[in-house]
C-alpha distance (Angstrom), angle and dihedral (degrees) to the residues before:
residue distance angle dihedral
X1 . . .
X2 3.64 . .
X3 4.13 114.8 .
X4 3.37 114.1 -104.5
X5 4.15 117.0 -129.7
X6 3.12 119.7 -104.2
X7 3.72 114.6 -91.3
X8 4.07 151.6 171.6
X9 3.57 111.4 -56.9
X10 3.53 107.4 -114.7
X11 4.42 89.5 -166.5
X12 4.01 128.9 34.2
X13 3.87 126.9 -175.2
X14 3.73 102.8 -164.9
X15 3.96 110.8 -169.7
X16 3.83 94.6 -23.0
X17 3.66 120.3 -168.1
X18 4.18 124.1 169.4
X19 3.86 128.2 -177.7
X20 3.41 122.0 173.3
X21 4.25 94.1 -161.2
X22 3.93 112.4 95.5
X23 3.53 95.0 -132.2
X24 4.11 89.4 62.9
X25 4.32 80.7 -126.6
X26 3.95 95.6 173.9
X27 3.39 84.5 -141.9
X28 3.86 83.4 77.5
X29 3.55 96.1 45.6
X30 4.14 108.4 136.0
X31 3.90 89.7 -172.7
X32 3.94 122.9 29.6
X33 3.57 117.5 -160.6
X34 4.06 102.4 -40.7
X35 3.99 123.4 177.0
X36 3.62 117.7 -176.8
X37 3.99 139.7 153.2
X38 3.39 125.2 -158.6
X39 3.98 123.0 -161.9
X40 4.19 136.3 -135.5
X41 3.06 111.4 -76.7
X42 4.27 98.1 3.3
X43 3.91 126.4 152.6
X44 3.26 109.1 -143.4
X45 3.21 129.6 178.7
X46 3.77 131.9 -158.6
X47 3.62 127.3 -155.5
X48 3.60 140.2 178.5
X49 3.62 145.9 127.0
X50 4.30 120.6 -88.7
X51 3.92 102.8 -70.1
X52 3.51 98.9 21.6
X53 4.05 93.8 113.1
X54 3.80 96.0 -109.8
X55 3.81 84.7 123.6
X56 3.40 95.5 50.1
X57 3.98 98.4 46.6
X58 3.91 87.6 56.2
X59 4.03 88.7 53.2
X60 3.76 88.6 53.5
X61 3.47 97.2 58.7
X62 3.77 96.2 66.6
X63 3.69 101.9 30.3
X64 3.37 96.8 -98.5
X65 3.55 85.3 126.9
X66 3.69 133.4 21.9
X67 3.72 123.4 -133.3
X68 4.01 114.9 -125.7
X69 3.57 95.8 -139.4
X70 4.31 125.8 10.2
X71 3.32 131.7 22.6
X72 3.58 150.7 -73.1
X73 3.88 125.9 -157.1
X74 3.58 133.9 -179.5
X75 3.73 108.0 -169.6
X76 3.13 92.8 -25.3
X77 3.93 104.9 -46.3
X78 3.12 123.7 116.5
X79 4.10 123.7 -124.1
X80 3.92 91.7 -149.2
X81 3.95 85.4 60.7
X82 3.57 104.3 89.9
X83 3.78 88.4 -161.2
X84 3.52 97.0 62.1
X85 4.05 91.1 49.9
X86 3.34 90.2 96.2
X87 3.92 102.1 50.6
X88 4.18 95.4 33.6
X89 3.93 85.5 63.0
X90 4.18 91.8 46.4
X91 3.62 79.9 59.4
X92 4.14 103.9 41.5
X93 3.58 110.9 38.1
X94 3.81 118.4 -165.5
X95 4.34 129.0 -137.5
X96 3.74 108.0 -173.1
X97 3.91 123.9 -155.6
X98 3.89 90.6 -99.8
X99 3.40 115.6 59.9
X100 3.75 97.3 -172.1
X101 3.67 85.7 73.6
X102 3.38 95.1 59.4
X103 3.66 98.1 40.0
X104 4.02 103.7 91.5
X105 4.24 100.6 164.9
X106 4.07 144.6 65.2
X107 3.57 94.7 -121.3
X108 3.86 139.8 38.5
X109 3.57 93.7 -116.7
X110 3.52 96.4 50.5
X111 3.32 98.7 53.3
X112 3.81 95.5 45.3
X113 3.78 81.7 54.7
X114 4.23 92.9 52.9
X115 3.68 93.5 85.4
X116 3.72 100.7 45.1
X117 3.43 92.5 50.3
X118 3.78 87.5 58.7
X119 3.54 86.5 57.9
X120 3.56 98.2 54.5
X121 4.12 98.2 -118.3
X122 3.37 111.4 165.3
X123 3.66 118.3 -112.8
X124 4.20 92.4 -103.0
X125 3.16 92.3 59.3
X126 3.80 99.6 32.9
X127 4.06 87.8 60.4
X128 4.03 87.9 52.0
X129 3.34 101.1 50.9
X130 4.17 99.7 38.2
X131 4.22 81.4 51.9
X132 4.25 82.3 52.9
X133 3.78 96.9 46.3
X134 3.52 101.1 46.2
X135 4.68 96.1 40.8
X136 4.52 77.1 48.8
X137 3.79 96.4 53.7
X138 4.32 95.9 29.4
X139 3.29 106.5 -102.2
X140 3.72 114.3 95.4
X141 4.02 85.6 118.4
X142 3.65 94.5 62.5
X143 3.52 100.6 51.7
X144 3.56 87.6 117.7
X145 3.33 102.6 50.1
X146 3.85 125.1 106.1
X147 4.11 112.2 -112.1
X148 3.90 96.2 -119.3
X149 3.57 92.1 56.3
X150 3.93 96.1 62.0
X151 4.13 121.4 85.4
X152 3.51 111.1 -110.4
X153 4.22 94.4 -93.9
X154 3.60 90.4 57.4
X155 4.21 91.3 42.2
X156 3.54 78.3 53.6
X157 3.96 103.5 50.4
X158 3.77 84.8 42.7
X159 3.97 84.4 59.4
X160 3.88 92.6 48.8
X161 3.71 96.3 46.1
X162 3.72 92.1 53.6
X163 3.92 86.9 56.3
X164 3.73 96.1 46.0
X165 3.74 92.0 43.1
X166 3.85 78.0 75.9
X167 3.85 88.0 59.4
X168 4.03 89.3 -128.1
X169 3.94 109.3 -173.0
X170 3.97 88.0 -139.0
X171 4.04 124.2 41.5
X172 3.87 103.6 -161.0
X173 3.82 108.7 -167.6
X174 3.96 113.0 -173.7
X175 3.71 99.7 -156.1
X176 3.78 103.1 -41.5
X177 3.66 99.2 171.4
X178 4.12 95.9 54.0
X179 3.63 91.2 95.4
X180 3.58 106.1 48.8
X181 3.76 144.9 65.2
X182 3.81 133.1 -95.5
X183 3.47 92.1 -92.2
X184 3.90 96.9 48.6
X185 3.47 85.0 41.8
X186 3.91 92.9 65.0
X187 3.69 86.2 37.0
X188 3.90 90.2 67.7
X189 3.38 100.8 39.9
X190 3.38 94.8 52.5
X191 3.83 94.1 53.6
X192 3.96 85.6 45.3
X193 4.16 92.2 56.0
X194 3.48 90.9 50.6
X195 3.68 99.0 45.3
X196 3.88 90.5 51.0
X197 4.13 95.9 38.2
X198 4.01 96.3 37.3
X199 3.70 108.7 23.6
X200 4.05 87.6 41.4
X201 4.36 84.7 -130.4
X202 3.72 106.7 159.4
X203 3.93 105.2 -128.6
X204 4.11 129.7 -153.5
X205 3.95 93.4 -167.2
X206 3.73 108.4 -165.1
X207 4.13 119.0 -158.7
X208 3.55 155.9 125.8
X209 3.77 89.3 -136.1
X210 3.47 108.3 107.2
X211 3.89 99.3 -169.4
X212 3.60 89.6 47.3
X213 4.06 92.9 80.4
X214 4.29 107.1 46.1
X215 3.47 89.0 120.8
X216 3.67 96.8 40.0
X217 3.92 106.9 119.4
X218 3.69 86.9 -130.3
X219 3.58 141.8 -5.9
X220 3.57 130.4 -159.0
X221 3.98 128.1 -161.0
X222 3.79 124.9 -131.5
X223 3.54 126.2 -152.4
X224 3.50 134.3 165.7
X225 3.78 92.0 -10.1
X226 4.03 87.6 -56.8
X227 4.00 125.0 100.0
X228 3.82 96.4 -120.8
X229 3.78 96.8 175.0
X230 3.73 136.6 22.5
X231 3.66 132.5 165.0
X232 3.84 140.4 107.7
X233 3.88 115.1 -51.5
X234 3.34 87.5 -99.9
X235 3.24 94.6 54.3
X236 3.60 95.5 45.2
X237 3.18 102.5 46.4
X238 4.13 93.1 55.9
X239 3.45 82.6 80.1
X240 3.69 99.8 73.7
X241 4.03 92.2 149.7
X242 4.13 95.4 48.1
X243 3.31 87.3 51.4
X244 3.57 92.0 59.0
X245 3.47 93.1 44.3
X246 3.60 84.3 63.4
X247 4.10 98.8 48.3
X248 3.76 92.4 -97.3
X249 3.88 128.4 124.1
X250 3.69 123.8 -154.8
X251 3.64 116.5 -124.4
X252 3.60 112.6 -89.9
X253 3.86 91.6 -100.6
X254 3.42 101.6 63.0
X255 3.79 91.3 36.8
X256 3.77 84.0 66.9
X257 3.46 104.4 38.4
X258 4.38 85.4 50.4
X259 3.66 80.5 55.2
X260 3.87 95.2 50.5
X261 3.75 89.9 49.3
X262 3.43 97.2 54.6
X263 4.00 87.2 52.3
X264 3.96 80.6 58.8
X265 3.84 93.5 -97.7
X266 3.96 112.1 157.7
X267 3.72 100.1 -126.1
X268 4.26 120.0 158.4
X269 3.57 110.9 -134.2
X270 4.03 95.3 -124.5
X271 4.48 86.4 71.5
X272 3.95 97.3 102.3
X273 4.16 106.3 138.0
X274 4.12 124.1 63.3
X275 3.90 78.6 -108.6
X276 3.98 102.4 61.0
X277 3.66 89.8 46.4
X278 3.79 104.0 47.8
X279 4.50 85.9 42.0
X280 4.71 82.6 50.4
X281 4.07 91.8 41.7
X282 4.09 91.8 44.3
């Protein structure tokens, strides 16, 4: 994937701190003192193990939750404005790991339709764009189709096309694969790439999955409620033995081809799919 230019960041966390304890103990503290921007049109990926705060960044960046101390802007609004609620989540549109909970109709097109009706679009335009979302994510041909017949990939898809139906400039998606199977799993990602590389959505992809984000233009590392490591995938994922150090394994890939290096095998960093390596050892 080509790199993307550099370009106005459409978030900022300035000096963000979260506890979740009433007393603000900063013992508590689920995020400690994180500042981050994140570009137009940027994938990035966030990684960490369970209760490293990779959760709870994502639910910051809609106002879902509230930092304790800093600041959290989405184009310029601020989350701790509860005036600008309203438009900052117009703009970032959430997908949560379950999409049961998000799924609110009997039929695909209904529920694609639940959001925009929210908004108030009228039902022109609503038809238009529910047609859009659902032929962009792959599922124009179940719009039919009641929810709890679907796998959980295409429950899933159904979920994101009802948020991008909304045309948000940001699709936040807070570990949308942990429920489902390999092949739903692929399913997702697949719809997120192309979202991000043909739709031009900016994407904060959430997830324990570490082969999930090679194509990610960058990826940083949480740990302790702290970003310990960011960089490019390939950068990341050189450092097969800090990762471990923070309860993360490299995919499988790049755990061989750190093994082949070390048995003096000339591999570049950038080889991290079953592809890249067998096209470099050829």
């Amino acid at each position: 994937m080509e790199k993307k230019e550099k370009a106005k960041q459409l978030i900022e966390l300035q000096n963000v701190k979260f506890s979740y304890s009433q007393d603000d103990d900063p013992g508590q503290e689920a995020l400690k003192d994180i500042s981050l921007g994140i570009s137009r049109g940027e994938f990035l990926a966030v990684i960490g193990k369970n209760g490293s705060g990779k959760s709870t960044l994502a639910k910051l960046l809609n106002g879902l939750l509230l930092p304790s101390q800093g600041r959290v802007l989405v184009d310029n609004l601020d989350t701790s404005i509860s005036d600008q609620i309203w438009h900052i989540r117009q703009k970032a549109g959430m997908v949560f790991q379950n999409p049961d909970n998000q799924i609110v109709a009997t039929t695909v097109e209904e529920d694609v339709a639940f959001g925009l009706e929210n908004l108030g679009v009228s039902p022109d335009l609503m038809k238009a764009r529910i047609a859009e979302a659902l032929k962009i994510v792959g599922m124009e041909q179940y719009r039919d189709y009641p929810p709890h017949l679907l796998s959980g990939g295409q429950k899933q898809r159904v979920a994101i096309s009802g948020i991008i139906a909304m045309r948000p400039e940001v699709l936040i998606l807070d570990e949308p694969t942990a429920m489902l199977d390999p092949r739903g799993r692929n399913e997702v990602v697949k719809t997120v790439l192309k979202l991000n590389q043909e739709e031009k959505i900016t994407v904060v992809y959430v997830t324990h999955f570490m082969e999930e984000v090679v194509k990610a233009d960058r990826v940083i590392i949480m740990d302790e409620g702290q970003i310990k490591y960011t960089g490019t995938p390939e950068e990341i994922f050189s450092l097969v033995d800090e990762l471990k150090e923070t309860g993360l394994e490299a995919p499988q890939i790049v755990e061989l081809c750190h093994e082949l290096r070390k048995e003096g095998v000339e591999i570049p960093n950038n080889v991290l799919t079953v592809e890249s390596l067998v096209r470099m050892l050829c």
